[in-house]
C-alpha positions as CSV (number, residue, x, y, z in Angstrom):
1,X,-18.9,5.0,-16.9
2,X,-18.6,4.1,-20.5
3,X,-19.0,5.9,-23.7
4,X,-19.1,4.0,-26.9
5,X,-17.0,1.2,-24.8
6,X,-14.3,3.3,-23.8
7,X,-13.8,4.8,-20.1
8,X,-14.1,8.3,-19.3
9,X,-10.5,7.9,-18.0
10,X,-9.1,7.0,-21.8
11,X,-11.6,9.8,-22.9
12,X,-10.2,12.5,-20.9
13,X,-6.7,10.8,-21.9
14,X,-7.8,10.9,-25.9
15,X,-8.5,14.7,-25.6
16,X,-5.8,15.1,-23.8
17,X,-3.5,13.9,-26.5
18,X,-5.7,15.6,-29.3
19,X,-5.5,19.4,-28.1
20,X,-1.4,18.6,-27.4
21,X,-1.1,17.3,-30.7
22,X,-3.4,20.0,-32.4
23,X,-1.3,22.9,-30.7
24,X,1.8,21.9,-32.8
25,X,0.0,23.1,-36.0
26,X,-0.8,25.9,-34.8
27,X,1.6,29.2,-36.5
28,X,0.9,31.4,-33.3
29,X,2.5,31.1,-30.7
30,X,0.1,32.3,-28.4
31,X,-2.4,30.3,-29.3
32,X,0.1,27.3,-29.5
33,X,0.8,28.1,-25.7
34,X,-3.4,28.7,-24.8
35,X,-4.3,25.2,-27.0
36,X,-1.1,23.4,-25.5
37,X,-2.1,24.6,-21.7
38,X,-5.5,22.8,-22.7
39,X,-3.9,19.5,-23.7
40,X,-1.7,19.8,-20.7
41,X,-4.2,20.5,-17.9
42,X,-6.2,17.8,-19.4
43,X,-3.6,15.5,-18.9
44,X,-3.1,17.0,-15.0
45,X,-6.7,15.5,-15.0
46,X,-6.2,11.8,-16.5
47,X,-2.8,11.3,-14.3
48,X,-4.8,12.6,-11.2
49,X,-7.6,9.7,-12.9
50,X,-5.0,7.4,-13.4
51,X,-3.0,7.9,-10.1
52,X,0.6,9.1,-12.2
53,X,2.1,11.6,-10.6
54,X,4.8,11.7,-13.2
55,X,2.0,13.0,-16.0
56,X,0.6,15.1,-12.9
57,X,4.4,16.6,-12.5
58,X,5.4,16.6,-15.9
59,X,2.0,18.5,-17.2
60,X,2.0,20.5,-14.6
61,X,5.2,22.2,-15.6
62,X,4.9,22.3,-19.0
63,X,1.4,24.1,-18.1
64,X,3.6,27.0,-15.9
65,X,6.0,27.2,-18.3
66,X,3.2,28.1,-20.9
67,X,1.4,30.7,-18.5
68,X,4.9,32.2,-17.6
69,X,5.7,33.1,-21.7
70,X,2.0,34.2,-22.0
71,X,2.5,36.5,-19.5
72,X,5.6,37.9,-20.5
73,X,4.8,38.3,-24.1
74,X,1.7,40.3,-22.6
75,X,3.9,42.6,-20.5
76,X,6.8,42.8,-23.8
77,X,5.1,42.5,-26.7
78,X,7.3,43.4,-29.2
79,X,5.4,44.2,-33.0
80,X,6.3,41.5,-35.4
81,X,7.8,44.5,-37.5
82,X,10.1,45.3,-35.3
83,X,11.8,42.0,-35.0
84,X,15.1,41.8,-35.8
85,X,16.2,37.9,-37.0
């Protein structure tokens, strides 16, 4: 299947990349790590597309590592207030 001439396998790819890239302008950090994850499990898809189990792997992880901080900046959320640099 082809959209405009390009494959749904370089689509999913091209979002992929987008929603990684996009996440690196964003100034909070959760929503870095929720926009990343995006990206990331989008690119779980096109190496599973693509047969690549290094993006697979290397997505994957990134994509845990994001859920782990989520959840622990759920469970200690300090106020940015009370930050100490």
């Amino acid at each position: 299947m082809e959209i405009l001439g390009i494959s749904l396998t370089d689509w999913i790819g091209y979002i992929a990349s987008f929603f990684v890239a996009i996440s690196f302008f964003m100034k909070n950090i959760i929503t870095l790590r929720i926009v990343n994850s995006i990206g990331c499990i989008a690119f779980i898809v096109y190496g599973v597309m693509i047969d690549s189990w290094p993006v697979i792997a290397t997505n994957a992880i990134i994509v845990g590592v994001n859920f782990y901080y989520l959840l622990i900046n759920k469970t200690t959320h300090v106020p940015a207030d009370e930050v100490k640099p």
